[in-house]
N, C-alpha and C positions, 0 to 999 in steps of 0.2 A: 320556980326553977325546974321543976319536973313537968312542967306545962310546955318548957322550952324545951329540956332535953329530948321531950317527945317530937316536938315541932324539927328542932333539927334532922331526929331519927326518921321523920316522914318524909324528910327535905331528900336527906343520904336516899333512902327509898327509891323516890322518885325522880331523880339523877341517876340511882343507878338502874332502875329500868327503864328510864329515858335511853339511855345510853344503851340497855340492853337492847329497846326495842328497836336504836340507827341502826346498830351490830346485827339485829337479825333481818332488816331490812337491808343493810348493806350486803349484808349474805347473801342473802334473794335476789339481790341484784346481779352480784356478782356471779349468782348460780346463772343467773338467766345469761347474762355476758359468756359462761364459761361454756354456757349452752352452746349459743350462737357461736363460739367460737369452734368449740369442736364441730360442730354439724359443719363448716367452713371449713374447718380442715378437713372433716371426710369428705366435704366436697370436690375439694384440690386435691386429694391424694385419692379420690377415683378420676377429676378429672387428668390428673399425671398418671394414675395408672393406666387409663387408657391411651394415654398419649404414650408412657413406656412400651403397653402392648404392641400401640400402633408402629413403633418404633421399631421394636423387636419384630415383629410380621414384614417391617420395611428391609430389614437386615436380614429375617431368614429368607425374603425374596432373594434381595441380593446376590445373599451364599448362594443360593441356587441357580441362578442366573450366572455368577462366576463360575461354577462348578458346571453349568452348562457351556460356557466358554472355552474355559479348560480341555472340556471332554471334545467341542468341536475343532479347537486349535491342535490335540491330539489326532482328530480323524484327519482335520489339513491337512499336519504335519505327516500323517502316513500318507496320505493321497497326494503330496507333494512331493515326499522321496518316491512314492510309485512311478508318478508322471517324471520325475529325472533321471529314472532308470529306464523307464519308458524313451525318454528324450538320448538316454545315452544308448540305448539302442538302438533307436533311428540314427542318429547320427552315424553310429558306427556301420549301419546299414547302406547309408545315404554314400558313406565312405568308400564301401567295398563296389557299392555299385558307379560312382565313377570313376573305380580303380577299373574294373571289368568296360566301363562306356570308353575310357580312354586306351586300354589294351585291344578295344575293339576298334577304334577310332583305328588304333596301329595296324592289327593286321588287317584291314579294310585298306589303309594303307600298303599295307604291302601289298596286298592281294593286288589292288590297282596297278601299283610299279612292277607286278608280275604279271599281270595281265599284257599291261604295253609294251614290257619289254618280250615275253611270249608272240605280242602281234609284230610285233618289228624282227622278231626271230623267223616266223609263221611269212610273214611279208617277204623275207629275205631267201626263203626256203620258195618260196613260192617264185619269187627270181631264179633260184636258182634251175628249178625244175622247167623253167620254161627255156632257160637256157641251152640245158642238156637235151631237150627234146630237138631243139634248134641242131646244135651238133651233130646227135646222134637220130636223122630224122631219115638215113636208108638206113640203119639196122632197127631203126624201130619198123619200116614199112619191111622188113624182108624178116620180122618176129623174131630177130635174133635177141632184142633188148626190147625191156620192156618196162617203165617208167610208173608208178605209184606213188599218187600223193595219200597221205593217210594222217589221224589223228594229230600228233607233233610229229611224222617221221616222213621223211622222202628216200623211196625205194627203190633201187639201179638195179632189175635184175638181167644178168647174163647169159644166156640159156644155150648148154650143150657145148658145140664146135667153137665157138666164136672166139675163148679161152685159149683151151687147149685141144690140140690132140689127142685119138684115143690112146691111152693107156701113158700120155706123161703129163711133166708137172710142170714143162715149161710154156710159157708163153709163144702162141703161136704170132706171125705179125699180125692178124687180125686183130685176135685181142690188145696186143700193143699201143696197134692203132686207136683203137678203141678207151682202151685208158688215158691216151693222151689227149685224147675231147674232152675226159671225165675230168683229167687234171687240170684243164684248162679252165674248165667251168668252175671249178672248185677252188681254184688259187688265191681268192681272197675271202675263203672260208676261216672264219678264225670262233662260227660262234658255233657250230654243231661237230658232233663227235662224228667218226667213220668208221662203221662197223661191218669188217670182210667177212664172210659165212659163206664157207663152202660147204657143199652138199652134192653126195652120189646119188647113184640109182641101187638098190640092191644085189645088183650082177659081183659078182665074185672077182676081184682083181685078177689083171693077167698073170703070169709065173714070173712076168720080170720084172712087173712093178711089186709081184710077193718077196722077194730081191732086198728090194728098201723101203716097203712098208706094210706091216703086217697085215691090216684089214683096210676097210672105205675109212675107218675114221682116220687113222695115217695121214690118208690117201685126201680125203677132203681139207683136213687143218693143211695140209704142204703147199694144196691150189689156192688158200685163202691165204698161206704167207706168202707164195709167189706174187701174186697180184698187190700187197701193200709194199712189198719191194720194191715193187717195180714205183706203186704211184710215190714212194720217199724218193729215188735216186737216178727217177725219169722225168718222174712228175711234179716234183721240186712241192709236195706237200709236207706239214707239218707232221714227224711221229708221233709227236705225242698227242697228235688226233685222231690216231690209227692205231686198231686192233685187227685182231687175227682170229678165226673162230672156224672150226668143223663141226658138222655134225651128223655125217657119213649120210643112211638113206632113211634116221628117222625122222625125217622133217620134209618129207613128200607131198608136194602139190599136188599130185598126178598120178592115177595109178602107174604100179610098176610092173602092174601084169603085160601092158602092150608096149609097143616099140614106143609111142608117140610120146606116152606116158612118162615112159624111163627119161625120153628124154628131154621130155620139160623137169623134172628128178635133176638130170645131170646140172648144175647151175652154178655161177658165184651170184651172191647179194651184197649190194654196196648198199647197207642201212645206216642214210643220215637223220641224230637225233640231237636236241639242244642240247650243249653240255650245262653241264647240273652247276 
């Protein structure tokens, strides 16, 4: 019986370090599995960490890269309001200059239709002065009148006797005669003005023309409104073409020191000019 109970107790023994020794071989194993396993995860969790790394190095490019964007879309954006302020100044520029090409365009225009209307004035005046010479072709040969074409003005001068008499303000028949050539040439004047200017010599009025006009300038304005009198209500010209003008002997062609002088001085001027 104790032969047995031993037998058994060697049996229990040996089952249970049988069973100790699977357990600590299963251990072993299990260590070795739990090895290979960890060493497997540190593998994948460096090989994910460098893939996070790689990741995040892919993403702080990016940022950076957007942030370079950003910052160039800011510079665009200023160099693109530059250039539309730029462009709104040309334009405005582009504007004013063919406000200025078409005001010029204008008086270029005008200028033109004042030039031609100028030569058809010029052309007409030029008629007319050839006319007058026609007329007036023995007092221009005996120096009594004397005919000047000039810049825009044709000039009828008078000289001395031809007028009037020494010491009055009427119309001798000479000069009469003589206006009514001028008026004839002139009657279909409608586009220049007619301007009477009379003018003395410095000699001292007589006592009986000191009478009814105190000094030459009197004495000159009375000869140059005698003479537009006469060309309204003889000469059948327009008055309101005609002026009246003295200006006694300060407007001397000639000296006044000699006879010949004074009396190139003594004078009327019929100055034709375009009206304005």
């Amino acid at each position: 019986m104790k032969i047995f109970q031993m037998a058994q107790k060697s049996t229990f023994t040996l089952i249970i370090t049988a069973c100790l020794t699977m357990f600590l071989c299963s251990c072993v194993v299990l260590e070795t599995k739990f090895i290979d396993v960890t060493t497997k995860l540190e593998r994948s969790n460096a090989r994910l960490a460098a893939r996070v790394k790689k990741e995040i190095d892919k993403a702080d490019a990016l940022e950076k890269e957007l942030q370079d964007c950003n910052s160039r879309e800011t510079d665009l954006t200023s160099i693109n309001k530059g250039l539309e302020e730029d462009m709104s100044i040309i334009d405005a520029d582009r504007k004013a200059i063919e406000r200025k090409l078409i005001m010029s365009q204008q008086e270029v225009e005008k200028v033109q239709a004042l030039a031609k209307l100028q030569k058809g004035v010029i052309d007409k005046m030029e008629g007319t002065r050839v006319d007058l010479e026609f007329a007036m072709q023995a007092q221009l040969d005996a120096n009594e009148v004397k005919i000047e074409k000039m810049e825009n003005m044709l000039k009828v001068t008078f000289i001395d006797k031809i007028m009037f008499n020494t010491g009055s303000v009427r119309l001798n028949s000479r000069g009469k005669d003589a206006l009514l050539k001028v008026a004839n040439s002139l009657k279909d004047n409608t586009a220049n003005k007619i301007d009477v200017r009379g003018h003395t010599d410095n000699m001292a009025i007589g006592l009986d023309l000191k009478k009814k006009y105190n000094s030459n300038w009197e004495l000159s304005v009375a000869r140059a409104a005698s003479v537009v009198r006469f060309l309204i209500k003889k000469g059948g010209l327009d008055p309101t073409l005609l002026t009246a003008s003295g200006y006694s002997y300060y407007r001397p062609v000639a000296d006044n020191s000699t006879r010949e002088g004074r009396r190139q001085n003594r004078r009327i001027e019929m100055v034709l000019v375009p009206r304005s």
